[in-house]
C-alpha positions in Angstrom: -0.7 -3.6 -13.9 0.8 -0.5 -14.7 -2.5 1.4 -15.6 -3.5 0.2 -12.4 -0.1 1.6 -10.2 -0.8 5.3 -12.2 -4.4 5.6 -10.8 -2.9 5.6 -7.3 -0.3 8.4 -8.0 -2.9 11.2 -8.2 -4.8 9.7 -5.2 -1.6 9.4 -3.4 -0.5 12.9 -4.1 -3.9 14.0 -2.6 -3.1 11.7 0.2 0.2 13.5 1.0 -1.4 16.7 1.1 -3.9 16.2 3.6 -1.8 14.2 5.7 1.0 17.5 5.6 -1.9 20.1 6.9 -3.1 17.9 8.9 0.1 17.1 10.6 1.0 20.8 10.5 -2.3 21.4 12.3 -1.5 18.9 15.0 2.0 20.0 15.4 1.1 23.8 15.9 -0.4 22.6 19.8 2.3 20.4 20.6 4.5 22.9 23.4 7.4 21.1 23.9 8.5 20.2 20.5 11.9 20.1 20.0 13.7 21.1 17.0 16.8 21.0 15.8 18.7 22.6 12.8 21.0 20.6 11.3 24.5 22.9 10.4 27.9 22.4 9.2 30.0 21.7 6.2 29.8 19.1 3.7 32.8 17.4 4.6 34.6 14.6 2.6 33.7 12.2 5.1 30.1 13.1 4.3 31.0 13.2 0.4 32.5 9.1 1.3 29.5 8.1 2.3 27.1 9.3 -0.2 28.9 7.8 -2.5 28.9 4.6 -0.7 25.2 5.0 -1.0 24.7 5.3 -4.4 24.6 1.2 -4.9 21.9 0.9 -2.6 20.1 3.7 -4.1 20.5 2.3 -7.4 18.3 -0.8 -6.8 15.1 1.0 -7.1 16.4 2.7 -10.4 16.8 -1.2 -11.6 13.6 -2.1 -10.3 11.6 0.5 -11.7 13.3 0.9 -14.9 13.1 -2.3 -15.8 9.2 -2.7 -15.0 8.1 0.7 -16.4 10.7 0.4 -19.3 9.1 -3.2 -20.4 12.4 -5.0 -19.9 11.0 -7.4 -17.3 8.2 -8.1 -15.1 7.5 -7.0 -11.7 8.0 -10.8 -10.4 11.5 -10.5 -12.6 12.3 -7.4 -11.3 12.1 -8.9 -7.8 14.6 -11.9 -8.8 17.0 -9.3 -10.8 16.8 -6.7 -7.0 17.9 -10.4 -5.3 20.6 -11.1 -7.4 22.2 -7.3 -7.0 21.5 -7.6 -3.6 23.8 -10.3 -3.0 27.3 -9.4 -3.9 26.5 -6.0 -2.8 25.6 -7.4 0.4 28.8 -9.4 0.7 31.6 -7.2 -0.9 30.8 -3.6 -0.6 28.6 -2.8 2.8 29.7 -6.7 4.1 26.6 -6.9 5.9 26.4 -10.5 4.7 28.7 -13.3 5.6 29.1 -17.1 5.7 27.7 -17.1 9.1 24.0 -14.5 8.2 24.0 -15.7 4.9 22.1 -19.2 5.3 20.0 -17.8 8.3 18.6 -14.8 6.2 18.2 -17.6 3.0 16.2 -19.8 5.5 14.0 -16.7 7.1 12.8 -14.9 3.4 11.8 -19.0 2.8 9.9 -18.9 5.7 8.3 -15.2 4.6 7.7 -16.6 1.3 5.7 -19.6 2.7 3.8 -17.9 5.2 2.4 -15.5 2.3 1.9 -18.4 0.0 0.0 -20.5 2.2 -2.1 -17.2 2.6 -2.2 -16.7 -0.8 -3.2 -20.3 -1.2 -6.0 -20.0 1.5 -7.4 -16.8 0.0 -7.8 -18.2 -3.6 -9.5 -21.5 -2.6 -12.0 -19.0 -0.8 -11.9 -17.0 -3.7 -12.9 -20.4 -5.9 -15.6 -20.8 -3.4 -17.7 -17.5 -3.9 -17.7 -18.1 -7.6 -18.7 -21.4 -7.0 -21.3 -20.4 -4.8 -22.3 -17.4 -6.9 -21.6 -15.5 -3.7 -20.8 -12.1 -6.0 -24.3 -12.1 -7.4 -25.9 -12.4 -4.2 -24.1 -9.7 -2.7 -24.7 -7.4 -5.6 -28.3 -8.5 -5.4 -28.3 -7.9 -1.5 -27.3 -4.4 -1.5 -29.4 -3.4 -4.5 -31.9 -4.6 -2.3 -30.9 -1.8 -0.2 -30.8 1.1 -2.7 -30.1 1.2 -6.6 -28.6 4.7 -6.3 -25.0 4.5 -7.2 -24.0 6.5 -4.9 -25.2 4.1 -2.3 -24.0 1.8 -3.6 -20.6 3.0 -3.8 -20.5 3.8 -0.1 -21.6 0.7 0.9 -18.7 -1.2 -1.2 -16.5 1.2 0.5 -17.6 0.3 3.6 -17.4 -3.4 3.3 -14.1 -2.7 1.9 -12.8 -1.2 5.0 -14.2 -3.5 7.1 -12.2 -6.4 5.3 -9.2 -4.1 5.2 -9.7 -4.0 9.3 -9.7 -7.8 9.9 -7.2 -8.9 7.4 -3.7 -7.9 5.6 -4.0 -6.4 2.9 -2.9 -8.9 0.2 -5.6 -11.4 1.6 -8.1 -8.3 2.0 -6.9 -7.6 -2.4 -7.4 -11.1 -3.3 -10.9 -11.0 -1.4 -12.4 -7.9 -2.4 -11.9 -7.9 -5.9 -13.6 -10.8 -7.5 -16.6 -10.5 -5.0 -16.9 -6.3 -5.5 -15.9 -5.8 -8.9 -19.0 -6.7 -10.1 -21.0 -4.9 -7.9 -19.0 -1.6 -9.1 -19.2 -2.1 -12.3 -22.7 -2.4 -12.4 -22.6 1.2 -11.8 -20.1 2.3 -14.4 -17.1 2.2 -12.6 -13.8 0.7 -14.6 -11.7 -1.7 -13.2 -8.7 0.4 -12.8 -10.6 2.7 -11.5 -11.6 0.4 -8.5 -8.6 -0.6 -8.2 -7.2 3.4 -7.2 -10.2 2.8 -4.5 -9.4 -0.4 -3.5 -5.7 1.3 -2.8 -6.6 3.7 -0.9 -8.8 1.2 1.3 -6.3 -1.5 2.0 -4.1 1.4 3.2 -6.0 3.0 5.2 -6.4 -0.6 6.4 -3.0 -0.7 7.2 -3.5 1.8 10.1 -7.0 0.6 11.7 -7.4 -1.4 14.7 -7.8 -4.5 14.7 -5.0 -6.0 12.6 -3.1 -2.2 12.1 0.0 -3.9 10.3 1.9 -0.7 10.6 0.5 0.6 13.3 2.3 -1.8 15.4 4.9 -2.3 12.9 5.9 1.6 13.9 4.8 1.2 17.5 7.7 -1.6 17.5 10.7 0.6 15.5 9.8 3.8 17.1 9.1 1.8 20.9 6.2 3.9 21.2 3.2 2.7 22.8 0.2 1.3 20.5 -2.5 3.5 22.6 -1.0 6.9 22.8 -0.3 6.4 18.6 -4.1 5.4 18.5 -5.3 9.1 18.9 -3.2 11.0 16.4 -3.8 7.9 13.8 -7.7 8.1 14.4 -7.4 11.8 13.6 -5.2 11.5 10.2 -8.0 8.6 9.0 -10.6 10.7 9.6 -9.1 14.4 8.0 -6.9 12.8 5.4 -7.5 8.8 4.6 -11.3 9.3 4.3 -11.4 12.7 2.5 -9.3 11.1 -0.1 -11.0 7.9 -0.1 -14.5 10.4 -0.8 -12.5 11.9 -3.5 -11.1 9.1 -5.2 -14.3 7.1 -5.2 -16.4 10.1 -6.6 -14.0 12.0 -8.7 -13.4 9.2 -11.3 -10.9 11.8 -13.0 -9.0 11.3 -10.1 -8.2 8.3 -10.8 -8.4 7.9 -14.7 -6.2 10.9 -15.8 -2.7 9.8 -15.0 -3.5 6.5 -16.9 -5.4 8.3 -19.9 -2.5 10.8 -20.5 0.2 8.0 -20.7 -1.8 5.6 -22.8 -4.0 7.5 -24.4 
């Protein structure tokens, strides 16, 4: 798990920097941008409330610690965010009361269940390609096509965008890898290594019509309308998800260093 989460830092970084110029590029023909600096002191009201901040910002540090320092498991560390959320909730930013409290309980069930039930439907279809040998007929279909890795590595990338496109991307994860990790390791590439690919994928999934989970998801908080975010998003897939993805998929060392250096 955690070999897996390094081989997405370096990608990520990459990621970052692309989307920056690209960004900065876009932004340099945009006429009526308005800026503003942001003056004055830090005042004490200011100095309150980061201070009331700090046991929000906190919860990440327990999260994280406690996965990358081996005290608990990423499933634990979820449970042990809950259980600090609580009386945090209730006694110090009293955003929770008797009358939320039950409501919010009976909407994360309802989350939970909806993603179960996915999870659920995507495993029993999982069970069913193995059954059905499914992975060794499609590694045997597209070295039908070509038996040069490189080929081969584009076409996995391309069937993994196009599940990315019509599903989430925990459905399009649970999916992709038992039927493609086969088919990439036939070529010699490692399973955490795929897995940095697979990232960068289901992200870039995240963003691309039809499903575009936070495409909408930003449309919604920003109430900006889907089509004139469609341009500007087409543009950053092209000059900074795909670049990466190239990279990423091509540049094993991409991948592989960050996980090399910390285990050796």
């Amino acid at each position: 798990m955690l070999k897996c989460f390094l081989a997405t830092v370096v990608p990520g970084v990459i990621l970052i920097g692309f989307l920056c110029i690209v960004n900065f590029v876009m932004l340099r023909n945009v006429k009526d941008l308005k800026t503003e600096r942001v003056g004055g002191k830090f005042t004490f009201e200011l100095r309150t409330r980061s201070f009331k901040a700090m046991p929000a910002l906190l919860m990440p540090v327990i999260i994280l610690g406690g996965i990358y320092g081996g005290v608990m498991t990423p499933t634990e560390a979820a449970g042990v965010a809950v259980i600090y959320a609580i009386p945090i909730g209730f006694f110090i930013y009293r955003g929770l009361d008797r009358e939320n409290f039950f409501p919010t309980l009976r909407y994360a069930g309802t989350t939970i269940g909806v993603v179960m039930m996915m999870v659920l439907m995507v495993l029993i279809v999982s069970q069913f390609l193995v059954f059905e040998n499914i992975p060794a007929m499609a590694k045997d279909l597209i070295y039908s096509v070509s038996d040069n890795p490189i080929i081969i590595l584009l076409m996995v990338n391309l069937v993994m965008i196009l599940i990315g496109m019509l599903m989430d991307d925990i459905s399009g994860l649970l999916l992709s890898a038992p039927l493609l990790l086969p088919i990439v390791q036939s070529v010699g590439m490692e399973p955490v290594h795929f897995a940095a690919v697979l990232g960068v994928n289901l992200g870039m999934a995240n963003i691309t019509p039809p499903t575009a989970p936070l495409l909408y998801l930003g449309a919604r908080v920003t109430d900006a309308p889907v089509n004139k975010m469609m341009k500007p998003t087409l543009i950053m897939i092209a000059f900074a998800w795909l670049p990466t993805l190239v990279i990423t998929t091509f540049i094993p060392q991409v991948a592989l260093w960050l996980p090399e250096l910390v285990f050796g």
